[in-house]
Structures are given as structure tokens and as C-alpha cells.
ZAKE-983239 format. One record per residue: x, y, z of N, C-alpha, C in turn; chain. Coordinates in nm, 4 decimals. Layout:
# residues N
X,Y,Z,X,Y,Z,X,Y,Z,A
...
This chain:
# residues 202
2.8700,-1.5416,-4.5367,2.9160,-1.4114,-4.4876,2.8019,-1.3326,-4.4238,A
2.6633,-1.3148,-4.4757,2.5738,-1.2473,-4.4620,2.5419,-1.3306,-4.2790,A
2.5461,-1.4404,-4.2984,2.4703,-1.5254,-4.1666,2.5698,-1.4752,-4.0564,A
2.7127,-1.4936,-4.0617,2.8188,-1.4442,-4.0244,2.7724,-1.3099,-3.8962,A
2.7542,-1.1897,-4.0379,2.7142,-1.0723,-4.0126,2.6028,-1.0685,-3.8692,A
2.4829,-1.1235,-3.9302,2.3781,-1.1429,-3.8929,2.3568,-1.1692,-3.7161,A
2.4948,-1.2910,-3.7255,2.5558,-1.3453,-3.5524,2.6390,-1.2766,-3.5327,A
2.6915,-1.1473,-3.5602,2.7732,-1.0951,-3.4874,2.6920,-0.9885,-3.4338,A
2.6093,-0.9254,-3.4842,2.4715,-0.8256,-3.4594,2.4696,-0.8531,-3.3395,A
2.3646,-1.0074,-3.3582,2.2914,-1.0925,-3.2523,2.3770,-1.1002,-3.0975,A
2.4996,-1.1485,-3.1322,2.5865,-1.1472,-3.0256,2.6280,-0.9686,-2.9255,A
2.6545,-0.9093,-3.0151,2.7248,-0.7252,-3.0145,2.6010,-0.6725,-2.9336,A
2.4519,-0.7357,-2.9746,2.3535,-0.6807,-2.9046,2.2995,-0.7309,-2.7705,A
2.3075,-0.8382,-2.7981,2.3107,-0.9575,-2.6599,2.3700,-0.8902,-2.5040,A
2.5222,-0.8486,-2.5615,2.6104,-0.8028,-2.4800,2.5970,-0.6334,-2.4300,A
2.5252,-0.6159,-2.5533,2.5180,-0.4576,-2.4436,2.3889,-0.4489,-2.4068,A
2.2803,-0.5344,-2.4516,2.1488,-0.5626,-2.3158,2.2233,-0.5996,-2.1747,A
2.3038,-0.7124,-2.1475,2.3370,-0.7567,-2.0738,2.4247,-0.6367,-2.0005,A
2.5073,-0.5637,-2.0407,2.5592,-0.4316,-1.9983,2.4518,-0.3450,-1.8792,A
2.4132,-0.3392,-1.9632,2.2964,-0.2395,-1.9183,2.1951,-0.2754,-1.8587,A
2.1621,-0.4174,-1.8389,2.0545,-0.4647,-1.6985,2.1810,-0.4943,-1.5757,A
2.3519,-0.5311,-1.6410,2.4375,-0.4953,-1.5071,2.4363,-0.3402,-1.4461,A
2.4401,-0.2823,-1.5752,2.4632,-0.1082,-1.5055,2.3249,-0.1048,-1.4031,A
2.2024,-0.0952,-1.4755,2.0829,-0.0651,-1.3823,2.0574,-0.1726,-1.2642,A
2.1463,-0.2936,-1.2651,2.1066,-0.3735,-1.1214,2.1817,-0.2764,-1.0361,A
2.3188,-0.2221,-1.0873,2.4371,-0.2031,-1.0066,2.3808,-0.0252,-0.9370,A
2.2505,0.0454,-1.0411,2.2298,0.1893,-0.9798,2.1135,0.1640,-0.9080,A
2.0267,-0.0065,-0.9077,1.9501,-0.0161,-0.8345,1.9789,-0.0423,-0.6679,A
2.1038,-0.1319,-0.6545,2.1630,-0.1464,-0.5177,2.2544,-0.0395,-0.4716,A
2.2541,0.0449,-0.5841,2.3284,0.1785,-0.4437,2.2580,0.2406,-0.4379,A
2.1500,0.3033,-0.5018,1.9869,0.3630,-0.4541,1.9633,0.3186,-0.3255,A
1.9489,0.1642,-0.3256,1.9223,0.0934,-0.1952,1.9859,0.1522,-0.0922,A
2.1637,0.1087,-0.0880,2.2329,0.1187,-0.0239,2.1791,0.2870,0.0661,A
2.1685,0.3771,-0.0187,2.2101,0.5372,-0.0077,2.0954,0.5636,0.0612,A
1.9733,0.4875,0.0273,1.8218,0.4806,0.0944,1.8293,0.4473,0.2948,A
1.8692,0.3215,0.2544,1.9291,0.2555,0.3640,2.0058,0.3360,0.4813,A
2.1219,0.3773,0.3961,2.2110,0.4491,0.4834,2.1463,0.5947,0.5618,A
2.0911,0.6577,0.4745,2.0024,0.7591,0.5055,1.9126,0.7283,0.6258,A
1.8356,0.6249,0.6326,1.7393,0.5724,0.6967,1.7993,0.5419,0.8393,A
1.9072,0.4505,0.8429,1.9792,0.4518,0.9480,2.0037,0.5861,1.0175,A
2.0273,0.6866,1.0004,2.0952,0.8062,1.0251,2.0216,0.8920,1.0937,A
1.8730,0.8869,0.9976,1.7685,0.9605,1.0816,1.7217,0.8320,1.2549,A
1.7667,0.7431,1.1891,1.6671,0.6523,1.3522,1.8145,0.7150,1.4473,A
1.9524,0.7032,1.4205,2.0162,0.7461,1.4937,1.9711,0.8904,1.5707,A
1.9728,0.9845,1.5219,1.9594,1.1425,1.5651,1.8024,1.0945,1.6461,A
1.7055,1.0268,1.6034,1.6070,1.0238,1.6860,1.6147,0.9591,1.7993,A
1.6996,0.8479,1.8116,1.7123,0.7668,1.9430,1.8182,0.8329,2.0188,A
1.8579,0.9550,1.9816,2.0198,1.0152,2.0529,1.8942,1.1341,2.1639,A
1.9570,1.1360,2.3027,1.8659,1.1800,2.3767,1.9002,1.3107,2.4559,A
2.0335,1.3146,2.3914,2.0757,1.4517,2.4477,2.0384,1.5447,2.3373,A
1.9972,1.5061,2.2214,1.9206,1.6137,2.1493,1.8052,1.6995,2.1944,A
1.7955,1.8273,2.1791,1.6701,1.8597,2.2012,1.5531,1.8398,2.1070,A
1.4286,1.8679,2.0672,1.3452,1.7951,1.9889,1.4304,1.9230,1.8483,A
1.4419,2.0544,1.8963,1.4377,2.1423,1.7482,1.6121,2.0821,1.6861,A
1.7036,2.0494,1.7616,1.8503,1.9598,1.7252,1.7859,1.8908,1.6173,A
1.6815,1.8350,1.7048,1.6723,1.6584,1.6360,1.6195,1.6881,1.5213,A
1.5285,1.7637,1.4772,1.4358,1.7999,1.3673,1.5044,1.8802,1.2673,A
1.6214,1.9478,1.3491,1.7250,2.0370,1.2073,1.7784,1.9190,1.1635,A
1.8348,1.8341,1.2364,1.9196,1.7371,1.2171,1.8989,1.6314,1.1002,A
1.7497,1.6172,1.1283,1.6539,1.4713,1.0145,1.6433,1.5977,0.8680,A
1.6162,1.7103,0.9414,1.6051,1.7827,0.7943,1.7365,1.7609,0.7332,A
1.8411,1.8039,0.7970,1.9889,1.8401,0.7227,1.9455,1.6755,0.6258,A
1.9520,1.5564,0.6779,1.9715,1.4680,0.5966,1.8643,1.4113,0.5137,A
1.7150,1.4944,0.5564,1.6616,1.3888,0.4062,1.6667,1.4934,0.3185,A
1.6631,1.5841,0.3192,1.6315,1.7282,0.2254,1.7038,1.6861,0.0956,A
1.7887,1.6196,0.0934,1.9061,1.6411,-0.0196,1.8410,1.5125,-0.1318,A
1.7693,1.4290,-0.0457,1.7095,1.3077,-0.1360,1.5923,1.3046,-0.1907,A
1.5605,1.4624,-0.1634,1.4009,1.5107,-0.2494,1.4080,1.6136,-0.3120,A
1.3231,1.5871,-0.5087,1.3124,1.7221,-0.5589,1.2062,1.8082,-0.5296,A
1.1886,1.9037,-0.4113,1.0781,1.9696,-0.3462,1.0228,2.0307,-0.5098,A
1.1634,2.1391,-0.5775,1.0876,2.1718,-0.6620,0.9953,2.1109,-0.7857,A
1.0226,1.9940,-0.8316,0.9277,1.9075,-0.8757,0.8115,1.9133,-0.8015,A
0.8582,1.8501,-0.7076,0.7277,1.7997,-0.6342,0.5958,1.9225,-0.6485,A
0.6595,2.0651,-0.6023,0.6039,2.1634,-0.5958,0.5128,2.1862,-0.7240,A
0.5836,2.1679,-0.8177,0.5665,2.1923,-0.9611,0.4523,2.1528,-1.0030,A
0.4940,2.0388,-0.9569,0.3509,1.8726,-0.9982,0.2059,1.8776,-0.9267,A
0.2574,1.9312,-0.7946,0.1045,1.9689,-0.7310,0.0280,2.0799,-0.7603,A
0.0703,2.1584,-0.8347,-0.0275,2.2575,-0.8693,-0.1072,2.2203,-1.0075,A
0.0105,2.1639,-1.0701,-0.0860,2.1217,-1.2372,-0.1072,2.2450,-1.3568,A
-0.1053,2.2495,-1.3798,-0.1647,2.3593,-1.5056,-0.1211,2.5216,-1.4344,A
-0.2043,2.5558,-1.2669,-0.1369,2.6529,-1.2540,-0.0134,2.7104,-1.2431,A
0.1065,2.6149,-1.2211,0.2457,2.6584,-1.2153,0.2962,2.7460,-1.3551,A
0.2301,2.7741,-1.4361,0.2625,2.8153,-1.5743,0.1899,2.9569,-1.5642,A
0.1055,2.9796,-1.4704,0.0988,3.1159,-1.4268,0.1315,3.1665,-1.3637,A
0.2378,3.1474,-1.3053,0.3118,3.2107,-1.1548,0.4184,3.2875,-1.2372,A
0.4761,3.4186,-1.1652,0.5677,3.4488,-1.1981,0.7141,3.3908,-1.1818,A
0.8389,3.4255,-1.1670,0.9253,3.3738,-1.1397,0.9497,3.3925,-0.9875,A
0.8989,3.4986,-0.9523,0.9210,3.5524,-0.8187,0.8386,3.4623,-0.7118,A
0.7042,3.4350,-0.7673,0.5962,3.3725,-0.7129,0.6096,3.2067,-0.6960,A
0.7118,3.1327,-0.8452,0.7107,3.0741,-0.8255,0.7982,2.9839,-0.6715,A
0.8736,3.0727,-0.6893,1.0171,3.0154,-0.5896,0.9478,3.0927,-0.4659,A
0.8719,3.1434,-0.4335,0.7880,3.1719,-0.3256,0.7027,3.0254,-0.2559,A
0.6319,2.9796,-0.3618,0.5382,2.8288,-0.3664,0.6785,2.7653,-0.3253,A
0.7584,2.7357,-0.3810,0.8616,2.6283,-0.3705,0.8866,2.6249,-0.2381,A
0.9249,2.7523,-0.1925,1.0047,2.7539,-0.0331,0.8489,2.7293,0.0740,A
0.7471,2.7973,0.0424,0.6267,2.7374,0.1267,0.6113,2.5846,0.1167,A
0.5998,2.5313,0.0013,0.5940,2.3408,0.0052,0.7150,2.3160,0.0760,A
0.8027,2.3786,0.0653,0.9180,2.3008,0.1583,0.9020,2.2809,0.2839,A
0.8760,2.3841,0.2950,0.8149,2.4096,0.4984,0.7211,2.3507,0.5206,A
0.6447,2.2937,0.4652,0.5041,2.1823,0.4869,0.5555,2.0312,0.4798,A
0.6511,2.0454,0.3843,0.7036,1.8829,0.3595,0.8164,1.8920,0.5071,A
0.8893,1.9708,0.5564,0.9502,1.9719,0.6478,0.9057,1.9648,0.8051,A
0.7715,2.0148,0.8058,0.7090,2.0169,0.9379,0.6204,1.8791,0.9140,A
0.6068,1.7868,0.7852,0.5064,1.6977,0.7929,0.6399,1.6265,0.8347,A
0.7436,1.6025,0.7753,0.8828,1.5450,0.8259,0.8650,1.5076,0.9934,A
0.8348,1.6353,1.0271,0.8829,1.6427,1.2142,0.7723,1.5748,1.2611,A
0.6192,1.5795,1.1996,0.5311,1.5524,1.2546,0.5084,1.3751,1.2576,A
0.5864,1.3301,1.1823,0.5800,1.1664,1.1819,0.7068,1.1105,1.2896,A
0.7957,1.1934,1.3155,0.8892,1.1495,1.3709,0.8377,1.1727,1.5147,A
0.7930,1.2473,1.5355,0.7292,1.2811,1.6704,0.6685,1.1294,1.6928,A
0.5898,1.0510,1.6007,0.5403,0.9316,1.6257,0.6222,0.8062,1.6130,A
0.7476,0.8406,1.5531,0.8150,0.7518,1.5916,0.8358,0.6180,1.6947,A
0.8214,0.4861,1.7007,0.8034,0.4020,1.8077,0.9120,0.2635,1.7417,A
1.0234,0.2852,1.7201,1.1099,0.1759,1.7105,1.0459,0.0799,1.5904,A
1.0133,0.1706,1.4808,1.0040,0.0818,1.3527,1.1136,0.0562,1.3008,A
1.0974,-0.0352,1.1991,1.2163,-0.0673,1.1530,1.1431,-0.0761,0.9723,A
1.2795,-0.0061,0.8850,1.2040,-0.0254,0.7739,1.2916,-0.1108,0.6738,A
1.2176,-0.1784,0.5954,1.2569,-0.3072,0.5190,1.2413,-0.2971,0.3901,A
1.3353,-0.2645,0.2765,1.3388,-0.2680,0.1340,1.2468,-0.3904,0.0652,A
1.1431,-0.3775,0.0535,1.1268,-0.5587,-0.0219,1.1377,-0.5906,-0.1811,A
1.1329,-0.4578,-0.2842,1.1445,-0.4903,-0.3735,1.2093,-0.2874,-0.4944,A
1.2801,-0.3806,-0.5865,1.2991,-0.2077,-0.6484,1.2569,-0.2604,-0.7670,A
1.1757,-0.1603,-0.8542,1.0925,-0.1648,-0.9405,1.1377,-0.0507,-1.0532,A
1.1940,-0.0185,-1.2049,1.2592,0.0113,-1.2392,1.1673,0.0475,-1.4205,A
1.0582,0.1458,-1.3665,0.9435,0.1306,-1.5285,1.0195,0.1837,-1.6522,A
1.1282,0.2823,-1.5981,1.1495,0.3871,-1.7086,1.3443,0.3702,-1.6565,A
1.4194,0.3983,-1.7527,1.5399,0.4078,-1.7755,1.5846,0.5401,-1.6688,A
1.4718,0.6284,-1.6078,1.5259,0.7642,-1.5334,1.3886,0.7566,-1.3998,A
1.3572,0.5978,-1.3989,1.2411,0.6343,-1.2630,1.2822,0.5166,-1.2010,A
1.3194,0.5151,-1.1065,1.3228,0.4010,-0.9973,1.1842,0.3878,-0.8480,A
1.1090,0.2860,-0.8722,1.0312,0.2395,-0.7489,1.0991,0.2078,-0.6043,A
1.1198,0.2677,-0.5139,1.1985,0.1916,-0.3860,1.0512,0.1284,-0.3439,A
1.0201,-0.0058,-0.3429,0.8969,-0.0595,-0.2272,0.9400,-0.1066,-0.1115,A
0.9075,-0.0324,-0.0126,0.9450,-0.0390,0.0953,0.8153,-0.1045,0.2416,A
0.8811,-0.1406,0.3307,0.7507,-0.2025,0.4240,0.8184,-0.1318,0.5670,A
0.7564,-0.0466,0.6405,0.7547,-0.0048,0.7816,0.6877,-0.1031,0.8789,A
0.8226,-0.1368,0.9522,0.7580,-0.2475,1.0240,0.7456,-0.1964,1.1786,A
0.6398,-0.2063,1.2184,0.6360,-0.1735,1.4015,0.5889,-0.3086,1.4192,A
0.5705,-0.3320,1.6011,0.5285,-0.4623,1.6567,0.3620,-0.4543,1.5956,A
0.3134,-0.3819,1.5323,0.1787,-0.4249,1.5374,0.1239,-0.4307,1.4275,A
0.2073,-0.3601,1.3575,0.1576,-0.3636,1.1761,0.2880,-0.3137,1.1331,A
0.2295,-0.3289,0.9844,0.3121,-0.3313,0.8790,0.2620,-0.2546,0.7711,A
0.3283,-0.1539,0.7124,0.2854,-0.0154,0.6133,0.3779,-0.0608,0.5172,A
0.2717,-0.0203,0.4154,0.3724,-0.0467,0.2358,0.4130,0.0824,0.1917,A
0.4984,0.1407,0.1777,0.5325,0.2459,0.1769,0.6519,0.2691,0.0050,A
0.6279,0.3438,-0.0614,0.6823,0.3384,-0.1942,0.7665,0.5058,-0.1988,A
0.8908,0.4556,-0.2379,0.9192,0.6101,-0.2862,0.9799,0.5541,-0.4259,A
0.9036,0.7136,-0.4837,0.8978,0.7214,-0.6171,1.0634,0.8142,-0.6574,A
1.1832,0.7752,-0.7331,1.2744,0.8446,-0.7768,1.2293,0.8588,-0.9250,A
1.3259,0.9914,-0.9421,1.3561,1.0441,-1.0938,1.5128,1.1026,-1.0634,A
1.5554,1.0494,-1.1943,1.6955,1.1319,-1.2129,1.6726,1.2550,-1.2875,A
1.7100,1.3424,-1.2521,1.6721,1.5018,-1.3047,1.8676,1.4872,-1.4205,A
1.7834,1.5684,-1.5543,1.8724,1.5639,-1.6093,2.0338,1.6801,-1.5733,A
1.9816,1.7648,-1.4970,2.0750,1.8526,-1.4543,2.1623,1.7856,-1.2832,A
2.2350,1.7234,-1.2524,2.2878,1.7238,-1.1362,2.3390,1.8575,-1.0491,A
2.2556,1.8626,-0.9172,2.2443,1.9733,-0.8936,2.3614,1.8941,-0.7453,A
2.5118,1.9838,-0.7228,2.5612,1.9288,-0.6091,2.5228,1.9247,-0.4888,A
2.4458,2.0038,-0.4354,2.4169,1.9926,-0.3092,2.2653,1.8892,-0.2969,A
2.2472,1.8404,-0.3906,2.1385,1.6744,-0.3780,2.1924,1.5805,-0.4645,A
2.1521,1.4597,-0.4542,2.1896,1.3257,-0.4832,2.1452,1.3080,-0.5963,A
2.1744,1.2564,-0.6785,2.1989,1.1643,-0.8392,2.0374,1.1366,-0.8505,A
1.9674,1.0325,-0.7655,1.8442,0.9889,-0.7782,1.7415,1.0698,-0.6586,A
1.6563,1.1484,-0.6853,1.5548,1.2452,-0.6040,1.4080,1.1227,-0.6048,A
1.3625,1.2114,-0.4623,1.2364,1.1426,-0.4466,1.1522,1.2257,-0.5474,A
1.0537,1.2111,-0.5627,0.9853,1.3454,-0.6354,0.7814,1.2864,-0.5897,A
0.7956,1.1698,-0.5687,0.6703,1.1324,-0.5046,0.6561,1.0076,-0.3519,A
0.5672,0.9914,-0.2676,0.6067,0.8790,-0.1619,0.4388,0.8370,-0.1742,A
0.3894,0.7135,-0.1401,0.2869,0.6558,-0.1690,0.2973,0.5628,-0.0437,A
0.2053,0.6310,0.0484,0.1880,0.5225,0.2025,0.0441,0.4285,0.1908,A
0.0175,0.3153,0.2091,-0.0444,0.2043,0.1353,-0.1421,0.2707,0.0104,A
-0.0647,0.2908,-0.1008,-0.1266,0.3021,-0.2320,-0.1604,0.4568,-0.2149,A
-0.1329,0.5403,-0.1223,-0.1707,0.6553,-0.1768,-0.0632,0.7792,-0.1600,A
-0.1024,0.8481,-0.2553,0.0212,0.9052,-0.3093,-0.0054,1.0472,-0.2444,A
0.1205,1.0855,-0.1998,0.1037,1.2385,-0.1239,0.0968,1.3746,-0.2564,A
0.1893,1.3272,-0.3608,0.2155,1.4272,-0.4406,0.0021,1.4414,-0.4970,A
-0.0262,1.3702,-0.5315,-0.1464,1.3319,-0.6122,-0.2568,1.3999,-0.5174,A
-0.2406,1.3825,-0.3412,-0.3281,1.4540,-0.2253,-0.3113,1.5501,-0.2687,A
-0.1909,1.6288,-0.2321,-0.1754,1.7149,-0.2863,-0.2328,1.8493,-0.3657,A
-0.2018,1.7699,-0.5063,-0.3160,1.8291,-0.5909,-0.4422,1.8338,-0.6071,A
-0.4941,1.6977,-0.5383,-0.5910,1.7553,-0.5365,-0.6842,1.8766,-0.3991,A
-0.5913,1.8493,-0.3159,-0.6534,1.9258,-0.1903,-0.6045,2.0741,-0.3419,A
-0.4856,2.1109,-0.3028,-0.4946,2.2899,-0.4098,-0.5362,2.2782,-0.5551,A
-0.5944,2.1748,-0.6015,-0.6991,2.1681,-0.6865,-0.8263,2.2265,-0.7019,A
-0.9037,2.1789,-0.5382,-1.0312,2.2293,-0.4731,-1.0136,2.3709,-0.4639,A
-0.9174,2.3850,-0.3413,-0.8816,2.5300,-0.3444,-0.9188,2.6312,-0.4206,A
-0.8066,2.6297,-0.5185,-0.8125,2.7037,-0.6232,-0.9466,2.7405,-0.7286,A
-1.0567,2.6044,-0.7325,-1.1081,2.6831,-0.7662,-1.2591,2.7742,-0.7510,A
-1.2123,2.8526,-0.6122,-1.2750,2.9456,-0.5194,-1.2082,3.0496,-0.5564,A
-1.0782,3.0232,-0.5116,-0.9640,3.1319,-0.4557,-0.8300,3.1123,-0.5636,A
-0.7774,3.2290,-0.4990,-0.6221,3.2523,-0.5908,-0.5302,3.1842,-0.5479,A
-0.4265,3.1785,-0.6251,-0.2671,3.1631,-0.6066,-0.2637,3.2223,-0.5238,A
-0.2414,3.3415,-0.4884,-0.2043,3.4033,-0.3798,-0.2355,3.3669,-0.2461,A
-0.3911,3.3763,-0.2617,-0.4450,3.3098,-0.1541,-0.4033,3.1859,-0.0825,A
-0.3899,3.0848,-0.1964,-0.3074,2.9365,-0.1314,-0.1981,2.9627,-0.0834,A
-0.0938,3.0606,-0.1675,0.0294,3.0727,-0.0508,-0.0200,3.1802,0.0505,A
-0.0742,3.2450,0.0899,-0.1202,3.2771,0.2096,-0.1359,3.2006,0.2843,A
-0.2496,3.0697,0.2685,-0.2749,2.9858,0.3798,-0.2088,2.8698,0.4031,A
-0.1045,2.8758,0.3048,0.0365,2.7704,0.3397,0.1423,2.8446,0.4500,A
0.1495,2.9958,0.4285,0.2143,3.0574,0.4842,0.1977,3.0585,0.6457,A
0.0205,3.0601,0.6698,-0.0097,3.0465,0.8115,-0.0082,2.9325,0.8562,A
0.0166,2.8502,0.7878,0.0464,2.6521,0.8741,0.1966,2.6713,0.8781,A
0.2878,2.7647,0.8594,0.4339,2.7364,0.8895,0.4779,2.7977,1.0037,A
């Protein structure tokens, strides 16, 4: 009876591992898919020529915006100082990183030259972090390019299930630049000061 017991455990557990590397293959290929589809969408609006460049640039915004948590991101690059900001101040920082991540947006597309980008592997460390590894391919090279997801425990409707919250172009990570460029910064100068001189690059 006890051995019995013992194989039904063995089995009961078997089956809901197996559950659950189906569930996470099945949220790893629509990540893909939703990545993908996205990706397509922006090369569309860029190769469409009756756009004007500011069309084209609302346009790539309307669609990646929704697949990144700016406010994370925001959060993460300051480090230690985000816990001194007010509430007012903070969502001040938030909407300035946005406008930097949005004009760095326009500023790569401007370079745009008929790449094509290629999923090669999804990488899966934590039960709420997904790796997209990705490769940008032009005729002359080839860029390893990684976006980092987190599922935020709150679903917020107007963004998607899985958020970027970091991107890593061959091994280096923007969120991590980031901090450390308003790392240096800061310690000269104020908070304030940094959103001041975020304010004059927008």
C-alpha cells in the first residue's frame, strides 16, 4: 500500500512538471509570436512612403510603447535614488525616460537599412522572466540583441501580459548604461538637476 502511495506521488508529480514546461513552452511561443508580430508592423510603417518621418515615428511609438515597462525601467536606473523622489517627482522622471527611450526609438529607425530580425533562442531563468535572444541581420553583419521580459504582477490594460523592462545589444545592457551614466551624474549634482538635463535633450 505504502509503495502504491509512493507511485502515485511519483506519477501526480511527473504530470504536473510536465503541465507546466507545456504551459511555459506554450507562453514562450506566443511571446515569440507577439514579438514577431510587433516587429513586422514597425518594418511595415517604416517601408510605407507616404508617411511623413513625424507619421512614421508616432506610428512605431503607438506600437512598441505597450511592450515596455518604462516605469520599471525608470525605476531601475536610478538605484537607491528613486526612494527619494517624491510622488510628484517621481512620475515627472518617468515621463522624461520615456521621451529619451522614445526619441532613442526614432533615432535607430532613422538608420534603418532592410534588416531583418531573427528569434534564435528563448531563455526562461525565472517562472516571471523571459530572455527573447534575438540576432539583427543586415547584408553586412549580424547584432545579438536580447530583450529582457518580466511579467508585472498587476496587468495593466493598455500594455501586454509580458513587458520589456531591459534590451542588451551585443552583451550590453541599456538599462545598466543607464545607471550608470545618472550614477556619475548624481554624484556632483541633484535629482533635479538630472531631470533638468533630460528635459533639454527632449
Amino acid at each position: 500500500m505504502i509503495v502504491k502511495n509512493i507511485f502515485k506521488k511519483i506519477v501526480v508529480l511527473c504530470l504536473a512538471l510536465l503541465f507546466v514546461q507545456n504551459l511555459a513552452a506554450d507562453e514562450q511561443s506566443d511571446l515569440k509570436n507577439r514579438f514577431l508580430d510587433k516587429i513586422n508592423e514597425v518594418i511595415l510603417i517604416v517601408e510605407d512612403k507616404k508617411l511623413s518621418k513625424d507619421e512614421r515615428n508616432r506610428n512605431i511609438i503607438r506600437v512598441l510603447t505597450p511592450m515596455f515597462d518604462f516605469e520599471l525601467m525608470a525605476k531601475l536606473s536610478l538605484g537607491n535614488t528613486w526612494r527619494e523622489l517624491s510622488k510628484e517627482n517621481a512620475q515627472k522622471f518617468v515621463d522624461l525616460y520615456v521621451e529619451r527611450m522614445k526619441q532613442s526609438y526614432s533615432a535607430k529607425i532613422d538608420a534603418y537599412e532592410d534588416e531583418k530580425v531573427e528569434v534564435k533562442k528563448i531563455e526562461q531563468p525565472q517562472s516571471n522572466r523571459i530572455a527573447l535572444v534575438t540576432d539583427l541581420v543586415s547584408k553586412s553583419e549580424k547584432l545579438e540583441i536580447v530583450y529582457k521580459y518580466h511579467k508585472p504582477k498587476t496587468k495593466t490594460p493598455s500594455k501586454d501580459e509580458w513587458l520589456i523592462y531591459d534590451v542588451e545589444i551585443l552583451g550590453v545592457s541599456i538599462l545598466k548604461t543607464d545607471r550608470a551614466q545618472f550614477k556619475e551624474f548624481l554624484q556632483t549634482k541633484s535629482i533635479i538637476e538630472l531631470m533638468d538635463a533630460l528635459a533639454k535633450q527632449s
